[in-house]
C-alpha positions as CSV (number, residue, x, y, z in Angstrom):
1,X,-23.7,12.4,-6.7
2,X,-19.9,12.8,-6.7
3,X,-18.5,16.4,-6.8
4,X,-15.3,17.6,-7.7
5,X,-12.0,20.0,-7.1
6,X,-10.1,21.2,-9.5
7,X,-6.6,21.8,-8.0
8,X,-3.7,24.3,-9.5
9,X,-5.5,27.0,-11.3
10,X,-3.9,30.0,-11.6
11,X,-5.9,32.3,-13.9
12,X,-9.4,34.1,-13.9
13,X,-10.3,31.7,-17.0
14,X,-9.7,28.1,-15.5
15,X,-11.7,29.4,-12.1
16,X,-14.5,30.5,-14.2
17,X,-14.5,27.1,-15.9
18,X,-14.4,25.3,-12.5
19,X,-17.4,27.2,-11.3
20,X,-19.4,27.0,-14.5
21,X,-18.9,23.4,-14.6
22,X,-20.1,22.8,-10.9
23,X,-16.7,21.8,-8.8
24,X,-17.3,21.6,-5.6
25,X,-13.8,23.0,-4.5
26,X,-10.7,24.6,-6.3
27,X,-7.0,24.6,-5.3
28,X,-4.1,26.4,-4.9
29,X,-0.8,25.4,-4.9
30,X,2.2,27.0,-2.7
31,X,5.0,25.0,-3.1
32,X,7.6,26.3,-5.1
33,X,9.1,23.0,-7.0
34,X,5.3,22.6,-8.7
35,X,4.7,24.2,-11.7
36,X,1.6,25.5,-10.3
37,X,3.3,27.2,-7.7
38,X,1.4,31.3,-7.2
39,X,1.6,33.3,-3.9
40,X,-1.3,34.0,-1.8
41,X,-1.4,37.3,-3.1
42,X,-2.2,35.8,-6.8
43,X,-4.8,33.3,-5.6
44,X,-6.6,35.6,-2.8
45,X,-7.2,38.1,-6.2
46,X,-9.0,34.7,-7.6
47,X,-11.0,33.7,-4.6
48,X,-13.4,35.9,-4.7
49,X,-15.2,34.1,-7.5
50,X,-15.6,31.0,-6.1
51,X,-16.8,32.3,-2.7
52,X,-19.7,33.6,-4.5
53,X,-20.6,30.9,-6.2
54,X,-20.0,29.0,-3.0
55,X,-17.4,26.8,-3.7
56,X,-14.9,26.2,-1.5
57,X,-11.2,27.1,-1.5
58,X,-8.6,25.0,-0.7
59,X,-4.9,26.0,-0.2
60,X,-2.3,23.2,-0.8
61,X,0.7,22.9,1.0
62,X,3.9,20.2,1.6
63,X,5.5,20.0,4.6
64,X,4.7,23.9,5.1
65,X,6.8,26.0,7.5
66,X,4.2,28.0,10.4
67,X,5.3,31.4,8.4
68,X,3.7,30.4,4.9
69,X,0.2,28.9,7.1
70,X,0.1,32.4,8.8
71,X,0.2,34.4,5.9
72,X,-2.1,31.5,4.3
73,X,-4.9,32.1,7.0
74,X,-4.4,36.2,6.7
75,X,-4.2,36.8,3.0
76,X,-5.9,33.9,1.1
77,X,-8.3,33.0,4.3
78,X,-8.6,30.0,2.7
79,X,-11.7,27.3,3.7
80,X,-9.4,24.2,4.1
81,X,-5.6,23.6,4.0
82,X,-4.2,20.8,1.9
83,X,-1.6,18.7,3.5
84,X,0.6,16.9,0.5
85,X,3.8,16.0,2.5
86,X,4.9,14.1,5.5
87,X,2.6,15.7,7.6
88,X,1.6,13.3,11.0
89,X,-1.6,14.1,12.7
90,X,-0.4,15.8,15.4
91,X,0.7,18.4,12.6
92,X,-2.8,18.0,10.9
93,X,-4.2,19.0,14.4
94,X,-1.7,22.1,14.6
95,X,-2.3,22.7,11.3
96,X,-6.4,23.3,11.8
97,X,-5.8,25.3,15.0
98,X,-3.1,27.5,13.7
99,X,-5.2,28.6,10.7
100,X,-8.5,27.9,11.9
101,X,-9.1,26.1,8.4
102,X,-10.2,22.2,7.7
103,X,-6.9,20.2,7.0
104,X,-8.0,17.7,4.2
105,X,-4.7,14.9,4.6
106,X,-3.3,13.3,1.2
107,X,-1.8,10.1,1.2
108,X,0.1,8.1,-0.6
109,X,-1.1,4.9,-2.1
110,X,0.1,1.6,-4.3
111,X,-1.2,-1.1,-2.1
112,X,-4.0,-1.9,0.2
113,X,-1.7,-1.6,3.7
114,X,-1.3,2.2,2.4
115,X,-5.1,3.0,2.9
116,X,-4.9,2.1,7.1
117,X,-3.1,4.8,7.5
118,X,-6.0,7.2,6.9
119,X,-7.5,5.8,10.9
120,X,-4.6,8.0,12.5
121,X,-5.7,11.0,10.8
122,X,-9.7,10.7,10.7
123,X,-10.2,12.1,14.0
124,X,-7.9,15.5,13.3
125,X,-8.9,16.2,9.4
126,X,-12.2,17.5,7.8
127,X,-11.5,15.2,4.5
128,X,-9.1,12.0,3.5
129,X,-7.4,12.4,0.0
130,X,-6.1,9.3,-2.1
131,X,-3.6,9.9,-3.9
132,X,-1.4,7.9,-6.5
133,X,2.7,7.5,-4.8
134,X,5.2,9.5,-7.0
135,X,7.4,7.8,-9.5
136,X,10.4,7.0,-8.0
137,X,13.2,10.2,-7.7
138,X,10.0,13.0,-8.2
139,X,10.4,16.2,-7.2
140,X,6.6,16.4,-6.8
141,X,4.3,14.5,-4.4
142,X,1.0,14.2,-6.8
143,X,0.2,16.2,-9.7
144,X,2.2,13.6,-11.9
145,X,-0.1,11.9,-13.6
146,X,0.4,8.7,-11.8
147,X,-2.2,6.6,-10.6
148,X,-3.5,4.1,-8.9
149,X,-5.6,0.6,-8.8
150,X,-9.1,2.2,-7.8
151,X,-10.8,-1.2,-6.8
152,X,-8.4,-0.7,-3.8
153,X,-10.7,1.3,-2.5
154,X,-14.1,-0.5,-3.3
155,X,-16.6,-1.2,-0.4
156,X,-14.0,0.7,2.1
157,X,-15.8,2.7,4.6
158,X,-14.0,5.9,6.3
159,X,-15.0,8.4,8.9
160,X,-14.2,11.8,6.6
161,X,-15.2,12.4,3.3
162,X,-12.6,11.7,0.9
163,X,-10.9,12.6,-2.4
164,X,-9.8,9.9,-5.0
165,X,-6.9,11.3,-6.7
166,X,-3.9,10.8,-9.3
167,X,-4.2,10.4,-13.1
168,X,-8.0,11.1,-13.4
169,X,-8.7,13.2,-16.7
170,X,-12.2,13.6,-18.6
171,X,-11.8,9.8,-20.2
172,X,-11.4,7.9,-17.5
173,X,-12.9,9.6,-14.5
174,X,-16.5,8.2,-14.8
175,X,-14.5,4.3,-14.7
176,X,-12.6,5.7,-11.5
177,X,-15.7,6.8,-9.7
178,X,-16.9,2.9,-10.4
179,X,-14.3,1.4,-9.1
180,X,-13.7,3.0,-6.2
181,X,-17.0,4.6,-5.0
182,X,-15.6,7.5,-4.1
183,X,-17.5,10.7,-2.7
184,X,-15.4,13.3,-4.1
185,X,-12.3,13.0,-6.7
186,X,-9.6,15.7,-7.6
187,X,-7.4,16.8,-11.0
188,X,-4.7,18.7,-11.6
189,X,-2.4,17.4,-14.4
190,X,-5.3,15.4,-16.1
191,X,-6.6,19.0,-17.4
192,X,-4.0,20.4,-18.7
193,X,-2.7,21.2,-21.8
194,X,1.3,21.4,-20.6
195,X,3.2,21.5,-17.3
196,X,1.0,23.9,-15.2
197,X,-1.3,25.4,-17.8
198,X,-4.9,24.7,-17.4
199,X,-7.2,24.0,-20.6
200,X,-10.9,25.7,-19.5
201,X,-12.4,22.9,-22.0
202,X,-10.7,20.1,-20.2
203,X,-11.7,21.5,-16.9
204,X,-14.9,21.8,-18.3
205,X,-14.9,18.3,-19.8
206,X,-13.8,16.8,-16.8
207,X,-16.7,18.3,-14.6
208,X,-18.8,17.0,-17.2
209,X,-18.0,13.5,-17.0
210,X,-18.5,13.6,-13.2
211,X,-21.6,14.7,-13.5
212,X,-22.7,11.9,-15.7
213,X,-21.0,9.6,-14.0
């Protein structure tokens, strides 16, 4: 059955509706052009929640400096490390050893070339993540809304588990999990209710419609 993370939640509420609903992971975003932008402090005071209900916690980061990782790994401790930028494997690698966290890789995808990229990364990352590309001149690297065409990744076979990603919401998640077979899939915009604010009924909706699905 597919499982979920709920990425960019920033208050006791929306991580309470996460783990009520059954994700499987939650996120939390340090880059300071997103609106969902908190500091470790803020999310390490949320963790604790999630840990107990044994769902894992996932810190995402773009093109992070070795100064925001080290106080990642010491205040948040989080269970994986989300890479959203430019990041090469070799970084990836770095990255894991560093903070002694899995490294879950996003990529960028609008055509079926985009996907081989994932065999440089497979044998340095924990998960894969596919994400929708940015419309052109964004500030942001996913969390948009964008997405993709899922049947891109239909009958593909990787060696890490992997996230499907971009534009998935409550209505048309169950269709994306069809089309694309994927394992595990990830929201961010697609429950909220405005730029950065999480609804707890669309998070709960969401999880909902996975679990049917």
């Amino acid at each position: 059955m597919p499982t979920a993370k709920i990425c960019g939640l920033s208050t006791p509420e929306t991580v309470a509706a996460a783990i009520a609903g059954g994700a499987s992971h939650i996120g939390f975003v340090f880059f300071g052009k997103s609106p969902r932008d908190i500091t470790p402090e803020a999310a390490a005071r949320l963790a604790p929640a999630a840990r107990a209900a044994n769902v894992k916690v996932v810190a995402v980061t773009v093109d992070a400096d070795d100064a925001l990782l080290e106080r990642l790994a010491s205040i948040l401790k989080p269970d994986l490390i989300q890479l959203h930028g430019k990041e090469i494997p070799s970084r990836a690698r770095e990255v894991a050893v560093r903070t002694g966290a899995g490294v879950i890789k996003a990529l960028s995808i609008s055509t079926a070339s985009d996907l081989d990229a994932a065999r440089t990364y497979e044998t340095v990352v924990e998960h894969l993540m596919f994400d929708a590309k940015p419309p052109e001149g964004s500030d942001l690297p996913g969390g948009v809304g964008a997405s993709f065409d899922w049947t891109l990744l239909s009958g593909r076979r990787f060696e890490r588990p992997w996230f499907l990603a971009g534009g998935l919401d409550p209505w048309n998640v169950a269709e994306a999990l069809w089309q694309s077979g994927a394992p595990l899939v990830d929201v961010s915009s697609g429950v909220e209710r405005g730029a950065g604010i999480k609804d707890p009924l669309l998070i709960s909706a969401f999880l909902e419609a996975v679990r049917r699905a």
